[in-house]
Each structure stands twice: as C-alpha cells, then as structure tokens.
C-alpha positions as CSV (number, residue, x, y, z in Angstrom):
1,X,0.0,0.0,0.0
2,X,1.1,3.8,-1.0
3,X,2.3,4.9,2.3
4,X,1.1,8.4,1.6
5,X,-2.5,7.1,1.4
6,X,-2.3,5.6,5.0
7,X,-3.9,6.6,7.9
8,X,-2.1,7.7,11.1
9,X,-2.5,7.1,14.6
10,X,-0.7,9.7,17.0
11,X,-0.2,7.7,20.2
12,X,0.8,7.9,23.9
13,X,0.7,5.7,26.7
14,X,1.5,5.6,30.5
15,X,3.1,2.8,32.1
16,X,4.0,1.7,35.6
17,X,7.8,2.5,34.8
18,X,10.7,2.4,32.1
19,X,12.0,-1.4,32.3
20,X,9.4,-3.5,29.6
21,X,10.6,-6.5,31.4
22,X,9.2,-5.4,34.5
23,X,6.9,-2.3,34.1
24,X,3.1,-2.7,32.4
25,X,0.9,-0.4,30.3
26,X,-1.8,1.5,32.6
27,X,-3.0,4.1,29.8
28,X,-3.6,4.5,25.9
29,X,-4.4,7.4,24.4
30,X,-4.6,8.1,20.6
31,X,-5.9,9.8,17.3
32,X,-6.5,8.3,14.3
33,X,-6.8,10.6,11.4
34,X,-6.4,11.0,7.5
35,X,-2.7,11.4,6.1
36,X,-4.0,14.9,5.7
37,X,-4.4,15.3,9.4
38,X,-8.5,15.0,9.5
39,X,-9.5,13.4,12.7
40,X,-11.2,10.1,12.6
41,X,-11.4,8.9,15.7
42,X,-9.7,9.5,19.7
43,X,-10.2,7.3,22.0
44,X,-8.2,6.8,26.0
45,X,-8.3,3.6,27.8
46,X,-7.8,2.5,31.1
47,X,-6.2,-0.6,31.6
48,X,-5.9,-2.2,34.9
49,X,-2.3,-2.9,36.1
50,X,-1.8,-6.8,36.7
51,X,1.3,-6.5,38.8
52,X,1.3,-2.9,40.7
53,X,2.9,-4.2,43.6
54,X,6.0,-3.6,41.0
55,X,5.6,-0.4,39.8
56,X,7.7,2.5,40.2
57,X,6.2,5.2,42.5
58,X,7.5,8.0,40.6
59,X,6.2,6.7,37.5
60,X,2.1,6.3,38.9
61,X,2.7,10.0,40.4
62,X,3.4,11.4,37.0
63,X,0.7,9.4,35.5
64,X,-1.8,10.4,37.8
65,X,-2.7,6.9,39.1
66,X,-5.2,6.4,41.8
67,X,-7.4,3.0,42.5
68,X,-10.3,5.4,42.2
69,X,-10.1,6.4,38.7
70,X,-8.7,2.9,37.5
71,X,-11.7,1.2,39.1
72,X,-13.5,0.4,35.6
73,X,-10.2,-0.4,33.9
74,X,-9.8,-2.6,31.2
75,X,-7.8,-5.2,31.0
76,X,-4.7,-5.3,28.8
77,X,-6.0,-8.1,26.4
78,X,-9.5,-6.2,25.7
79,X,-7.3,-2.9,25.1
80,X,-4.3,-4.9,22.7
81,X,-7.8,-6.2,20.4
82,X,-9.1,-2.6,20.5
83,X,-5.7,-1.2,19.3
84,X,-5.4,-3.7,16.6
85,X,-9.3,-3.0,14.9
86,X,-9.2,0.6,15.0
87,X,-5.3,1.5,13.9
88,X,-4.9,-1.4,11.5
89,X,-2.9,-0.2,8.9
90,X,-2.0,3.2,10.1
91,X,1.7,4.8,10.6
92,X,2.3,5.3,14.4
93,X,3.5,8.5,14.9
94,X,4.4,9.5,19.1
95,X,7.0,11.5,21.3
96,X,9.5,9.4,21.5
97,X,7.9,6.6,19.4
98,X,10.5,3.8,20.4
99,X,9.5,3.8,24.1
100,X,5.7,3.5,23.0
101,X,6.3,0.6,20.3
102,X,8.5,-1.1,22.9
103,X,6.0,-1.7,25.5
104,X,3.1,-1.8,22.4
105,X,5.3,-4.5,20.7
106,X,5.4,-6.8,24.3
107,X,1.9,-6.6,25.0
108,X,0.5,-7.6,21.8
109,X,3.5,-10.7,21.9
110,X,1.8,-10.8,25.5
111,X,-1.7,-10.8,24.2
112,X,-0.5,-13.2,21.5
113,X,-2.4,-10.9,18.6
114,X,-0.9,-9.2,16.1
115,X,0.4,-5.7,15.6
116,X,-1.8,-4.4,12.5
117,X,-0.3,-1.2,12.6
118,X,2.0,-0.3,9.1
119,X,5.5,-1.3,10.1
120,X,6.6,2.6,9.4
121,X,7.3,4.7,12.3
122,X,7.4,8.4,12.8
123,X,9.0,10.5,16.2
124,X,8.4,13.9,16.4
125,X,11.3,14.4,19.2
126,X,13.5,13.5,15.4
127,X,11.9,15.5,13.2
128,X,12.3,18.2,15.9
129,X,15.5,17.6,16.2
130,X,15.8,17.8,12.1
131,X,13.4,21.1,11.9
132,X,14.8,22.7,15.1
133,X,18.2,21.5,16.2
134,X,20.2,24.7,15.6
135,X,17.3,27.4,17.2
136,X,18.9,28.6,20.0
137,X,15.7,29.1,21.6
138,X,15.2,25.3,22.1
139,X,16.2,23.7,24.7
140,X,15.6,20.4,24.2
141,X,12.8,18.4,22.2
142,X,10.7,16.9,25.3
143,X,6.6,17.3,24.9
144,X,6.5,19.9,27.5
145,X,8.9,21.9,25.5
146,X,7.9,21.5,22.2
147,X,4.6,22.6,23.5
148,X,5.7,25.9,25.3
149,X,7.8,26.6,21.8
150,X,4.7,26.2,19.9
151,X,2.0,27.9,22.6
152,X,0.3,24.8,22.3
153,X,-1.8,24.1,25.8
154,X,-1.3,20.4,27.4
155,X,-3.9,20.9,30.1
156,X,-3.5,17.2,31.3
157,X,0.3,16.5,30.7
158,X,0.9,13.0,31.4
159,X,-2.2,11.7,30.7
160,X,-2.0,9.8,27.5
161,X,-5.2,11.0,25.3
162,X,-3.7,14.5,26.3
163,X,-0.3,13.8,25.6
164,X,-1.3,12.1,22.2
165,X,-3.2,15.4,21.3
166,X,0.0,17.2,22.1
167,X,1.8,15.0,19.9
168,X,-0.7,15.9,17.1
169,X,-0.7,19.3,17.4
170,X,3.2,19.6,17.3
171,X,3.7,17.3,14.6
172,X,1.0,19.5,12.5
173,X,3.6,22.6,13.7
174,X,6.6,21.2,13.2
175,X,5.3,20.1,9.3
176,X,4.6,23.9,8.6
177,X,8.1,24.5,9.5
C-alpha cells in the first residue's frame, strides 16, 4: 500500500515504569486521522495494572494513578484487540515513538495478537531535532517543551489521550516548518 495514502494514529501511553521486562501499560491514548491530518477517531483507555505491587512510584505520580479512577479499567487483552481493529494499517507516529512501540510490541506478543499497525514509524522528538536543532531558543525536544515553543496548551500532561493530542498538534507545527 502507498504509504502516503495511509492513515495515522498519534499515540501515547502511561506505564507503571521504564523497564518493559518489568513495568506494564496502565493508559492509551490516541488519534487516528487521515494522512491529511482529518480526525477520525480519539479514543483513551484505562487498563488495569496486573502487577502494581512492582511499579515504580514516581512513574504512577506522573501518570496520575489512583485506584479510584482505574476502578473500571480494562484489561490489557480487551485494550491490545481494540488497538489492533481501530489502527490497522496506520503509521504510528508519538513523542519518543521507540519507548511507545516497545511496550506496544510486548503486549501484543503478550496478548498473542498481532500488531496491525503499518511497520513505518514516525518521532516527532526526530523531526524536531531535524526542523529545530540549531534554534537557540530550544532547549531540548521533550513534549513539555515543544509545546511551550509552539504555545500549544497540554492541560492534562501525562495523561495519555492529552499527551497524544499534544503529539498531534506539534507534529502538524513542526510540518509547517
């Protein structure tokens, strides 16, 4: 398939820490949209952590996480299969895409279903670094600050739908650039 006639799917997640041995997926958030950037579809997930006992604590205070608001979770299976149907096909694009597709790439091994995403990955902290590298004003390429360069708002930081429109909204920036 033409990959400039496939969809995209701007992604984040949160996760109970940085080790994918260890450490589990507790949030999705993502966009799907047109390759011209229409929005299709958002949708955030809960999913409920199997083994929190291992978590990092600094990791579920940036993420926000509280019993309370994980109480209807999902589980990880139920959120791998919804994944799968509704960005089949579509280039992952995220903020640091390689720590996303890690953790995506163990659960849906976990899961035992398969990644229908298009194999083609896109990072905005890259094309940042590409676009922006020698502006003096940037101090490095991390969410927070590619969204203060950009005076784009990320009310919820750390939560993953927010994050993923974050994503979004610098990746439409930085492609004006």
């Amino acid at each position: 398939m033409n990959m400039k006639k496939q969809n995209l799917v701007f992604l984040d997640l949160e996760t109970t820490g940085l080790d994918l041995t260890k450490h589990e997926i507790i949030e999705v958030g993502f966009i799907v949209t047109t390759p011209r950037l229409k929005v299709i579809e958002e949708l955030e997930m809960k999913i409920k952590p199997e083994r929190i006992q291992d978590a990092d604590p600094v990791s579920l205070k940036i993420s926000h996480y509280n019993e309370d608001d994980w109480r209807d979770s999902i589980s990880l299976k139920e959120a791998i299969k919804i994944i799968s149907e509704k960005t089949k096909d579509c280039i992952l694009i995220g903020q640091n895409v390689a720590f996303d597709s890690g953790f995506l790439d163990v659960a849906f091994s976990k899961m035992g279903i398969q990644n229908s995403m298009n194999y083609h990955k896109l990072d905005t902290i890259s094309i940042a670094w590409t676009k922006l590298h020698k502006n003096r004003k940037v101090k490095s390429f991390s969410l927070r600050e590619m969204c203060l360069y950009f005076g784009i708002k990320n009310e919820k930081a750390h939560t993953a739908l927010s994050d993923a429109r974050a994503t979004f909204e610098v990746y439409k920036k930085l492609m004006k650039l």
